[in-house]
C-alpha positions in Angstrom: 154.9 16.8 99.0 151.6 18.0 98.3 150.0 20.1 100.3 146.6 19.1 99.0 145.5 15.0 99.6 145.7 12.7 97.0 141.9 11.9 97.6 140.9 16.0 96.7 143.5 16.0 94.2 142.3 12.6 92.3 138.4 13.8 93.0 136.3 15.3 89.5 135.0 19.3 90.0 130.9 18.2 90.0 129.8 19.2 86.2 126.5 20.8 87.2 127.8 23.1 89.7 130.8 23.8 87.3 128.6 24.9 84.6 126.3 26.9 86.7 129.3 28.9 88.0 130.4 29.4 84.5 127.2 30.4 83.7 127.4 33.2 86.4 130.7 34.3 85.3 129.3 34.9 81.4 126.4 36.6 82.5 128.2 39.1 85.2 130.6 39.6 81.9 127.1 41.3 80.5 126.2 37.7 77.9 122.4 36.6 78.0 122.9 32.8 79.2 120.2 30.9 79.2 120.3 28.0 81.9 119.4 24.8 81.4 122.0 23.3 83.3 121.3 23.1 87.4 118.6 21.0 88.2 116.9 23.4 90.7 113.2 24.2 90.4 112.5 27.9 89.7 109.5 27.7 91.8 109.6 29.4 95.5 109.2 27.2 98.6 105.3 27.5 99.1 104.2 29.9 101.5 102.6 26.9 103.4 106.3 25.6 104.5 107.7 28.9 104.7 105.2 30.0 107.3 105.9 26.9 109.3 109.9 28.0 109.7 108.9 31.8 110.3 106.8 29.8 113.5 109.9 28.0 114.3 112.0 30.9 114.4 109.6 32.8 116.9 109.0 29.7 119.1 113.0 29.3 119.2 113.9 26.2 117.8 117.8 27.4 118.0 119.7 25.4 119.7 121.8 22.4 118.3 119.1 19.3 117.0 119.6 15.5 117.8 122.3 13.8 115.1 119.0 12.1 113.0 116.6 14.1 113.1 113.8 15.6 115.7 111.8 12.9 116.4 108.4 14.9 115.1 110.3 15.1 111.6 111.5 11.5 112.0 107.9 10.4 112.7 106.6 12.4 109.6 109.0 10.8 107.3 107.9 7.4 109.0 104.2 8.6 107.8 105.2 9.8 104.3 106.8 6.2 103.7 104.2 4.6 104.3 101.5 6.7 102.9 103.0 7.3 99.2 105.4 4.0 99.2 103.7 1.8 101.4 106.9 1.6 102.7 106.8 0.7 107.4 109.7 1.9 108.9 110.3 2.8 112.8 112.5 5.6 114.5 115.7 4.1 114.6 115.5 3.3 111.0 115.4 7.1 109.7 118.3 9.2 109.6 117.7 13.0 109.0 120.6 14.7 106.9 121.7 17.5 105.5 120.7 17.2 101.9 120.0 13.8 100.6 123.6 13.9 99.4 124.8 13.8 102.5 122.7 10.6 103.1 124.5 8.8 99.9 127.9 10.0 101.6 126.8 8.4 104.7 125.6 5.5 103.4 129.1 4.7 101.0 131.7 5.5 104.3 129.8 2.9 106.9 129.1 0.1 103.9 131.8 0.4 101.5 135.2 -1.2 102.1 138.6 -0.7 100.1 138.0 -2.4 96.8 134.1 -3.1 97.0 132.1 -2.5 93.7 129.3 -0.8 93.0 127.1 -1.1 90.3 126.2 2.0 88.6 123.4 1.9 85.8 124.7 4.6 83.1 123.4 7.6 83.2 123.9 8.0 87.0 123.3 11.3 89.3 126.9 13.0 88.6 128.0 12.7 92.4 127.3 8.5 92.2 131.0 7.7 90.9 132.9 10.0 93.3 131.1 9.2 96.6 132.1 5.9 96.0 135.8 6.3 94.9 135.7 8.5 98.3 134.9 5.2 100.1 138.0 3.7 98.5 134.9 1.3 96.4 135.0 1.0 92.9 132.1 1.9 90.6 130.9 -0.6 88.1 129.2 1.4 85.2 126.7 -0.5 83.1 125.8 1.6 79.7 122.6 1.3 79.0 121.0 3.5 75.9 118.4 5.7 74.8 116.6 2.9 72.8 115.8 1.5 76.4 115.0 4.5 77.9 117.9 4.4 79.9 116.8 1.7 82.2 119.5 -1.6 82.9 118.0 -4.2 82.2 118.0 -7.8 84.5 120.5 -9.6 82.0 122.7 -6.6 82.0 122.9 -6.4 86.0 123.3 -10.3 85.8 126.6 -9.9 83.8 127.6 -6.7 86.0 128.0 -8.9 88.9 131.3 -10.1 90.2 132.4 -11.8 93.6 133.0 -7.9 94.7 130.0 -6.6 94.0 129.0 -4.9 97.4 125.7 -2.6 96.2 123.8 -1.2 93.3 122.8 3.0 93.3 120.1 4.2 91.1 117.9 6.7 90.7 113.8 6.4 89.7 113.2 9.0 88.4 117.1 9.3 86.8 118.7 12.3 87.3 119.7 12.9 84.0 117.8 11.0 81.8 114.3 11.7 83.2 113.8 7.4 83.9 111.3 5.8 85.4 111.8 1.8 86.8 108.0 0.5 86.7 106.7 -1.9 89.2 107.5 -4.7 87.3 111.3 -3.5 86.0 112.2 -3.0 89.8 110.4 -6.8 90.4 112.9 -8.3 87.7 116.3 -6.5 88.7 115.1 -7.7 92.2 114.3 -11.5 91.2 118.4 -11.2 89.9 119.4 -10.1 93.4 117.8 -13.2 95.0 120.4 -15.3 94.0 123.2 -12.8 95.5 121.6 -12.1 99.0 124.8 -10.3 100.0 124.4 -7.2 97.6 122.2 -4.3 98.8 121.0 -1.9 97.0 120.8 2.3 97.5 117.0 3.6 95.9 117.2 7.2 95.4 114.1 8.6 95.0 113.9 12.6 95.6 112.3 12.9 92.0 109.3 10.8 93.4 106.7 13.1 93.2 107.7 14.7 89.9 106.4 11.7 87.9 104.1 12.0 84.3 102.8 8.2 84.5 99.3 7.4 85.8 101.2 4.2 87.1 102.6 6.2 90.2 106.0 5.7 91.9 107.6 2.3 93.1 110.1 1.4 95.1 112.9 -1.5 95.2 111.7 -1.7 99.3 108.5 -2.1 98.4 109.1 -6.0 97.9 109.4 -7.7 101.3 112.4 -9.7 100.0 114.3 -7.0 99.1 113.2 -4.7 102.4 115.8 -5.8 104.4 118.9 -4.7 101.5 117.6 -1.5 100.4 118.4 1.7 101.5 116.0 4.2 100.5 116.9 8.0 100.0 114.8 10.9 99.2 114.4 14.0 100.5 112.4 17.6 99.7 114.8 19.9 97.3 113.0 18.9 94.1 109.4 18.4 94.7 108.5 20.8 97.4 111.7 23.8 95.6 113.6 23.8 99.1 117.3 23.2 97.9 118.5 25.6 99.4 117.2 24.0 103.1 119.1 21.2 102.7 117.2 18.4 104.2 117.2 14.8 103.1 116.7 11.5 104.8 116.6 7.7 104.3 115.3 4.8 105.8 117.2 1.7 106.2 117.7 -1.8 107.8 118.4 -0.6 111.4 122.1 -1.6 112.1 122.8 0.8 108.5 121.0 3.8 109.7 122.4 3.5 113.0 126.0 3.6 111.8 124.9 6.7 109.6 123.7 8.1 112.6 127.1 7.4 114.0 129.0 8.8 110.8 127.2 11.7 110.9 127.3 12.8 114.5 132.0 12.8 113.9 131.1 15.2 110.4 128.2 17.6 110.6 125.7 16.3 113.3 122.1 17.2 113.1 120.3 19.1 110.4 119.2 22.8 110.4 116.6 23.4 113.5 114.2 25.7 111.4 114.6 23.8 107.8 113.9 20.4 110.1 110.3 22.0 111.4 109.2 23.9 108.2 109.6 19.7 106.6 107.6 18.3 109.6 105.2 20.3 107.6 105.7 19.8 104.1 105.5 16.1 104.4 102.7 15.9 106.9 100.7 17.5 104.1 99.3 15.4 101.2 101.7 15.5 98.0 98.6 17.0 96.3 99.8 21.1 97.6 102.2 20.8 95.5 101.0 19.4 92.1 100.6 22.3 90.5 104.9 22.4 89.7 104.5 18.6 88.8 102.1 19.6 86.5 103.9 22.6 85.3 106.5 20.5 84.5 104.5 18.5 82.6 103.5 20.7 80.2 107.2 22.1 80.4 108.6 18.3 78.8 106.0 18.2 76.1 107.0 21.4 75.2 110.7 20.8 75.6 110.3 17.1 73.3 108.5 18.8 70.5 110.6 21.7 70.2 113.6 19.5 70.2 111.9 17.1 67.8 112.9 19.5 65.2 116.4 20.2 65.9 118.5 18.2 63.4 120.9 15.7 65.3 119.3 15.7 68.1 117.7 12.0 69.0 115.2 12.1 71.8 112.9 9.8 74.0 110.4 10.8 76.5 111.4 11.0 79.8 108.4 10.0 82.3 110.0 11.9 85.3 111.6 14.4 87.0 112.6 17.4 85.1 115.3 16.8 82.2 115.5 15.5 78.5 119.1 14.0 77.4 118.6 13.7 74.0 121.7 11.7 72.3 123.7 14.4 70.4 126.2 11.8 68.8 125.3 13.1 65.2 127.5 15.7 65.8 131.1 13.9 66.9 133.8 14.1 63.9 132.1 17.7 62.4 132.9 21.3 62.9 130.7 23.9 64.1 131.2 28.0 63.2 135.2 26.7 63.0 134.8 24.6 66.3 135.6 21.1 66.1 133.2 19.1 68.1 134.6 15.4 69.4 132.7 14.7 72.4 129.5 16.0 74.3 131.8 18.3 76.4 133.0 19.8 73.3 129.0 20.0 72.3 128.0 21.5 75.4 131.1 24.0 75.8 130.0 24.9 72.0 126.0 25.5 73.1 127.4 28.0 76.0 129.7 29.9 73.5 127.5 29.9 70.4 124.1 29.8 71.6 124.4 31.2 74.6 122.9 28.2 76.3 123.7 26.1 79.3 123.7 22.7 79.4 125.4 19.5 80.9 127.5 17.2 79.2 126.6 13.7 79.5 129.9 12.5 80.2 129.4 13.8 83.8 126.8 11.2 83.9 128.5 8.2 82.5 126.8 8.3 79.1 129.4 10.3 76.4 126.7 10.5 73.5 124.5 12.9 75.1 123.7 15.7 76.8 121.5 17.3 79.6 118.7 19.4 79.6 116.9 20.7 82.3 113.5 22.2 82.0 113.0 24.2 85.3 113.0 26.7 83.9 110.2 29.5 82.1 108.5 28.4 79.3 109.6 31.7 77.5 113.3 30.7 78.3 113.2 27.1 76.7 111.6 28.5 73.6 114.2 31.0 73.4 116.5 28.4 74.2 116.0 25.8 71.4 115.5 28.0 69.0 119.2 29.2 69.8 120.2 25.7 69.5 118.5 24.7 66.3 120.4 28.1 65.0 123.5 27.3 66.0 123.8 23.4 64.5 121.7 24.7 60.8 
């Protein structure tokens, strides 16, 4: 008998935080790694947000906090929804978390029964496929490609769906592929779902703000026909650089964000005090305090695209969010680089790290084999000193 369960056993080692460890263990070993693996901003919290936790901490916010969130937190997020999404929620439809992965957990163990499908539009967030197997569901991955900028298309969730399809997870922008669902894409996936009323759908959106399109964000919530199946997450790692304070959220049809609230009060209860008060904050403010990263990265992805441009087998689009490229790197299955033999995109990626000295993610974590991940948070010194590795070590 194992000591171990079956269900840690049978669960995959998340391939972003694997390649960041390794990439700490090369560089303690003395090796100049460059990272382009963990999708963390290399900005600092602003000092704005930071002051606002340095006045929690002397006005003693330290005792245990209510399972969803302070109410002056939940009320902000009510006002950020419907500010930037247009989006009207009330109290007992937010549930405060720790992390927005912690909301997707939530959400898959009080909706997801033992065999229920969901639909997973390839690439997906590397965490999609294993919160769901956690639920005992099964995901349904649906390939898309880099000719469509990644994006599933109506016909293709159409032919996805099955008597046991239960819910759909994206993200807009995709974490990897840099996606964005328009106005108008979101309109005809949703037109589909009218004719399955049963099947929700989970819209993760914590890339919101970092978006390059003068169309702005939308959301699948946004429609009032779809408002009452959609489960919005987002949260404030990636726009506002607080990862490491670990607070996400969603808002959801009441009876789901209740039994979150439920879930969540048997498994960690309520959030941080001090992160939850420095976020009252961030997201009272305007989204405009923190363009200047969005437009950092910005000028990051141009850079990024037409440095990679001329790297030999390396096909690119342009990704219209967030901050990654995954340019399809299938050129390079079958050959043999400086006496490695390269079959896959792990064996590409494993090869950047040992050759280049550069970190990467395979796409196979995300449920597209042909390509690999790129992030640019990171300096813009570092990503020219990056690709040119690269483009050295496939000449």
């Amino acid at each position: 008998m194992n000591v171990l369960s079956d269900r840690v056993l049978n669960m995959a080692t998340s391939a972003t935080l694997a390649m960041a460890a390794k990439t700490r263990e090369l560089r303690a070993e003395g090796k100049d790694i460059i990272g382009l693996s963990l999708g963390e901003p290399d900005f600092n919290t602003p000092d704005y947000i930071k002051e606002a936790a340095v006045q929690a901490i002397h006005d003693n916010y330290s005792s245990y906090t209510p399972v969803d969130g302070y109410v002056e937190l939940k009320q902000a997020i009510i006002t950020k929804f419907k500010r930037d999404n247009n989006l009207t929620y009330t109290l007992p439809q937010i549930v405060v978390s720790t992390g927005a992965k912690q909301a997707l957990y939530n959400v898959a163990q009080v909706m997801i029964n033992p065999g229920d499908e969901v639909i997973l539009p390839c690439p997906y967030w590397v965490s999609y496929a294993d919160i769901v197997e956690l639920a005992e569901g099964v995901p349904v991955e649906v390939q898309t490609s880099i000719a469509t900028d990644f994006k599933m298309t109506p016909a293709q969730l159409e032919a996805a769906i099955t008597p046991r399809t239960k819910m759909i997870w994206y993200s807009s922008p995709c974490n990897p592929s840099g996606s964005l669902y328009s106005k108008e894409e979101l309109r005809a996936l949703a037109d589909v779902l009218q004719k399955h009323p049963n099947i929700y759908v989970v819209s993760d959106e914590i890339y919101e703000h970092i978006n390059f399109t003068e169309n702005g964000h939308a959301s699948m919530a946004q429609f009032p026909d779809m408002f009452d199946r959609t489960i919005t997450i987002n949260g404030v790692s990636k726009a506002f650089a607080m990862t490491g304070w670990r607070i996400g959220y969603l808002g959801a049809p009441e009876n789901i964000a209740r039994a979150c609230n439920k879930m969540q009060g048997q498994v960690t209860s309520g959030a941080n005090s001090i992160a939850q008060r420095a976020v009252i904050t961030a997201l009272n403010e305007l989204p405009t305090r923190v363009k200047f990263m969005i437009d950092e990265f910005h000028i990051r992805r141009d850079l990024v695209l037409t440095l990679l441009d001329d790297v030999p087998g390396f096909i690119n689009n342009t990704p219209e969010g967030a901050f990654y490229v995954f340019p399809n790197i299938s050129a390079f299955f079958g050959k043999t680089l400086k006496g490695m033999t390269i079959n896959n995109a792990t064996d590409f990626s494993l090869f950047l790290l040992e050759h280049a000295l550069v970190a990467t993610v395979t796409g196979d974590a995300f449920g597209a084999p042909d390509c690999i991940r790129l992030s640019y948070a990171a300096s813009q010194a570092q990503i020219i000193e990056a690709i040119k590795r690269i483009k050295e070590a496939v000449s």
